[in-house]
N, C-alpha and C positions, 0 to 999 in steps of 0.2 A: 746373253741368255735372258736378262730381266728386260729388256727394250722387247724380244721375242714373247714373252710373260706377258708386259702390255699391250700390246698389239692384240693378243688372242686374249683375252680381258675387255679391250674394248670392243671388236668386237660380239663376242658374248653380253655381253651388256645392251649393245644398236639391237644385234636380235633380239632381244629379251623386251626390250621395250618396243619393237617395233611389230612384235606379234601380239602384245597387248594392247595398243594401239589401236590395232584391229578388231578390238572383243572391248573396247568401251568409245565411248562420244568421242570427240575431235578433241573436246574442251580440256584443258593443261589444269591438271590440280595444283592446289594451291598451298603452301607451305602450312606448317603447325602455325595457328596464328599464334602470336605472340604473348597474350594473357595466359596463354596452357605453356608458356617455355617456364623451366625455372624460377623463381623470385629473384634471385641474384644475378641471371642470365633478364629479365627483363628490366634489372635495373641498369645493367650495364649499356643497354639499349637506349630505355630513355635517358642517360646522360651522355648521348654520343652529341658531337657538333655535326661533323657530315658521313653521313652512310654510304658505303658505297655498295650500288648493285648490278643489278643484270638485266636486260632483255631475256625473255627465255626463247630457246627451239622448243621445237617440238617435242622433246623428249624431256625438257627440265621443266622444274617445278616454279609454277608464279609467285611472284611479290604482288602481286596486283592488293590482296589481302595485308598482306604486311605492310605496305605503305599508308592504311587505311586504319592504322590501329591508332590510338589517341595517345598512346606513350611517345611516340615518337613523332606527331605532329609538329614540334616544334624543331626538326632536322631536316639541316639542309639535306639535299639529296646528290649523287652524281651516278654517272655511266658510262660505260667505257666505248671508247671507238678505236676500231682499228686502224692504225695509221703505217702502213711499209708493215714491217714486222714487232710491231710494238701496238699496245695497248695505250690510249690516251684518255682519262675519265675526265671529264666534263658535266659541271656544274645543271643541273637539270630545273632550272624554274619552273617550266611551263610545258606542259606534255605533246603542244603540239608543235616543238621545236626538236620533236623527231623525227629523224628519216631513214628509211629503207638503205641501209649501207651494206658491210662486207657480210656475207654469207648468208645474206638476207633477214639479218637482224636487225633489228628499227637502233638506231645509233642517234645520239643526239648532234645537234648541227654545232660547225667551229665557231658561230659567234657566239657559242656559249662561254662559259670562263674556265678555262682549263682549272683541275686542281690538281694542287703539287700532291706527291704523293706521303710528303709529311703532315697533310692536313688532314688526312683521312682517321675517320676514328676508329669505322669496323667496316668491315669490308664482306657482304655475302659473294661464298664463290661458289659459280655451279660444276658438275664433273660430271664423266661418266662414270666414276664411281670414287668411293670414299671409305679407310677400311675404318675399322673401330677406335684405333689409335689417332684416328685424325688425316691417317695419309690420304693424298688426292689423286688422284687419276686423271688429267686432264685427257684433251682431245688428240696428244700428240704436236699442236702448234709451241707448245711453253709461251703463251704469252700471259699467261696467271704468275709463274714462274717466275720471269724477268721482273714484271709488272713486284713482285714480294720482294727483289732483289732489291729494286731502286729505293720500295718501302724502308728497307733495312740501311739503304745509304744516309737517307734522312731524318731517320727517328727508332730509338729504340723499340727490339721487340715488343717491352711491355706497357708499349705506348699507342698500341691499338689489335684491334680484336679480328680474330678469321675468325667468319662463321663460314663451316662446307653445307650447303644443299644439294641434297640427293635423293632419289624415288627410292622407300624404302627397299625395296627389291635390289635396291643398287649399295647400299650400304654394307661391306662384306667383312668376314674376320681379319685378315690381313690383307695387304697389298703389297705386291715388288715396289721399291724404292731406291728412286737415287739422290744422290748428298744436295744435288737442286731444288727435288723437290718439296715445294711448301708443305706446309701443316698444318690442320685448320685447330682451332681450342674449341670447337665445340662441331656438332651437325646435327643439323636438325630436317627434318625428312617430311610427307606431309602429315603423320599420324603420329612421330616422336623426336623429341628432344632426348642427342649424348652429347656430354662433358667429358670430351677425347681429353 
């Protein structure tokens, strides 16, 4: 019943966004920047080593902003590439050491330096939706899923940060949940910061 629950969740959501879509620019809004998140949530930030994030689609929200904030200039960066059925993050130097990969999302190239997933210190994750307590919603593939699992093989929970990004409209009371899936400590959307 809850796999059924998700399914009609997601997409209620693709519509939702895909008729709004329609009724503004092409142009992907851009997260709360980060000066307007919390004092404790933006310090947590500037003391990260490496961040991990996302390419967006069309329907999620850009870091193009967030990576431009001055707190966190001094953070490595990484991103993930699809590799078979798994998620592989990779060390991002240099932006145009990205390429057009799976599902037409700009992925960064393998001579980049893989990073283990004990090295990560916060990791932004996008969904189709996210409820107030933190739960996520992916797209149906589990590769955020897997990807928290292996996190968990190599380093304690409280030894690095989920943030969920979400279009506020996607941000909902509850969500169906399975014992897999992850959960973010915080979301932040592009007009407000929660401390799930």
């Amino acid at each position: 019943m809850k796999n059924r629950s998700k399914i009609l969740i997601r997409r209620v959501m693709r519509d939702r966004a895909s008729s709004q879509r329609e009724s503004r620019s092409s142009t992907i809004s851009p997260i709360l920047a980060v000066e307007n998140w919390p004092k404790k949530w933006q310090d947590i930030v500037s003391d990260a080593s490496i961040i991990a994030g996302y390419m967006p689609l069309w329907d999620e929200l850009s870091l193009a902003a967030f990576w431009q904030s001055p707190l966190i200039a001094h953070c490595r960066k990484c991103f993930p590439r699809v590799e078979g059925d798994e998620i592989v993050f990779y060390e991002c130097t240099n932006s145009d050491s990205m390429r057009k990969g799976s599902f037409g999302i700009m992925e960064p190239s393998t001579e980049e330096r893989i990073v283990d997933p004990s090295e990560i210190s916060i990791m932004l994750i996008p969904a189709s939706a996210y409820g107030q307590d933190g739960t996520r919603l992916g797209r149906g593939k589990g590769f955020y899923d897997r990807y928290f699992a292996s996190m968990l093989e190599k380093q304690s929970k409280s030894d690095f940060t989920l943030i969920g990004v979400v279009r506020s409209e996607a941000l909902l009371q509850a969500l169906p949940s399975d014992p897999w899936d992850l959960k973010a400590d915080a979301v932040v959307t592009e007009s407000f910061f929660v401390e799930t």
